[in-house]
C-alpha positions as CSV (number, residue, x, y, z in Angstrom):
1,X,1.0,7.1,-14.7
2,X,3.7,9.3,-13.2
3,X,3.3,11.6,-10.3
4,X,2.5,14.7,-12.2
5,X,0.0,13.6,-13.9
6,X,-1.6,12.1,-11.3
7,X,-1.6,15.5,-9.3
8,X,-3.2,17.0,-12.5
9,X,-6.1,14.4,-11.9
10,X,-6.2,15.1,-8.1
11,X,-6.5,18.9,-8.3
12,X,-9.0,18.3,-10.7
13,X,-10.7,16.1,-8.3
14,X,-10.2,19.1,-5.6
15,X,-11.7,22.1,-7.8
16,X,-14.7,19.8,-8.5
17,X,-15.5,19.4,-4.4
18,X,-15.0,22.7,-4.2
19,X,-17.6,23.6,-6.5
20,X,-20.2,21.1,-5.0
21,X,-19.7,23.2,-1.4
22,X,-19.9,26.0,-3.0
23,X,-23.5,24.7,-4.2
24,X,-24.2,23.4,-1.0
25,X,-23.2,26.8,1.0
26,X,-25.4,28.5,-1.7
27,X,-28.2,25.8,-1.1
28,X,-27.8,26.1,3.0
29,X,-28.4,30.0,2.4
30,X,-31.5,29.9,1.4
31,X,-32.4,27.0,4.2
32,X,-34.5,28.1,7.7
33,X,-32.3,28.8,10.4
34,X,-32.9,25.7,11.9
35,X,-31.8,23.8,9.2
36,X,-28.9,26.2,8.1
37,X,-28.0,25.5,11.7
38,X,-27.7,21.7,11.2
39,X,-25.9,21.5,7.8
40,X,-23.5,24.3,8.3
41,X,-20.8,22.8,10.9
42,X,-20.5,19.4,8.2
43,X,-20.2,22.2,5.2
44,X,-16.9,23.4,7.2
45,X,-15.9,20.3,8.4
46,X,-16.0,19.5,4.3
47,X,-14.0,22.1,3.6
48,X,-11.6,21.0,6.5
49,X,-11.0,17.9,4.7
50,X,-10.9,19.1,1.2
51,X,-8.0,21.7,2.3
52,X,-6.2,18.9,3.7
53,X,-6.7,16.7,0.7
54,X,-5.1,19.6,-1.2
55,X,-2.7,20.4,1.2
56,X,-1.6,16.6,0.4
57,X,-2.0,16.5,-3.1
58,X,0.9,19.6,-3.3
59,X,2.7,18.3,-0.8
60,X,2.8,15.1,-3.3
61,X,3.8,17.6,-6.4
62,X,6.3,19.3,-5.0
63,X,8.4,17.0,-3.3
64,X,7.8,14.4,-6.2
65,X,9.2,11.3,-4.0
66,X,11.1,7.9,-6.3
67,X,8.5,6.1,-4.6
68,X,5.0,7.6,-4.4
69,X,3.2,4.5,-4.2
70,X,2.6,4.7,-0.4
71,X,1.3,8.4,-0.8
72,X,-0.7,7.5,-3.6
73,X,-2.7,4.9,-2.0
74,X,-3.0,7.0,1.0
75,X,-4.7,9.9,-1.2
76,X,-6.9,7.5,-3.3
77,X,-8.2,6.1,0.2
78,X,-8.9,9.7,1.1
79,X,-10.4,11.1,-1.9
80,X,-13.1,7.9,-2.0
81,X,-13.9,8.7,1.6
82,X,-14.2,12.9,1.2
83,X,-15.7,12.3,-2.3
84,X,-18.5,9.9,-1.2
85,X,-19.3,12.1,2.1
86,X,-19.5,15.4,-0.5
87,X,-21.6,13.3,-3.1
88,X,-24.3,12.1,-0.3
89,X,-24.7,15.2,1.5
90,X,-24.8,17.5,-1.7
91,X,-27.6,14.8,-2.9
92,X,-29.2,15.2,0.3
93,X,-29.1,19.3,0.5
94,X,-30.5,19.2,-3.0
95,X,-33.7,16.1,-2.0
96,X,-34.1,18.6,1.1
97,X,-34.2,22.1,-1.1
98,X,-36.6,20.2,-3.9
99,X,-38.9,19.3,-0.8
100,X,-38.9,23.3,1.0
């Protein structure tokens, strides 16, 4: 795989999470305020990361380094962690909305 068609995967990876908060912001809308109150600050801080991720993932593109390796593994690392903390909490806004 060379590096620009590993980017093509990335920002891929990045429009999907995007979505998902989208869903979640839409979900957290229609929450009570006390509940709106609790999921809201980890929506932004999940939109932090996923700007960063981006950030990175052109960073990666443009620059297209010989050696990517090390950036690569540093991006896989962090799109398992963001992924998995988007994937549980978008499972858990949807459990919470099914039981309101």
């Amino acid at each position: 795989m060379d590096v620009k068609d590993y980017c093509k995967g990335m920002k891929a990876e990045v429009t999907a999470w995007k979505e998902k908060l989208e869903a979640m912001k839409k979900t957290a809308d229609g929450l009570g305020s006390e509940q709106k109150e609790k999921v809201l600050p980890l929506i932004g801080q999940l939109e932090q990361e996923v700007v960063t991720a981006q950030m990175r993932v052109e960073q990666l593109e443009n620059e297209c380094p010989s050696d990517w390796s090390p950036i690569k593994n540093e991006l896989d690392e962090f799109f398992g962690t963001i992924g998995s903390k988007i994937n549980h909490q978008f499972q858990e806004m949807s459990s919470r909305e099914a039981l309101w």
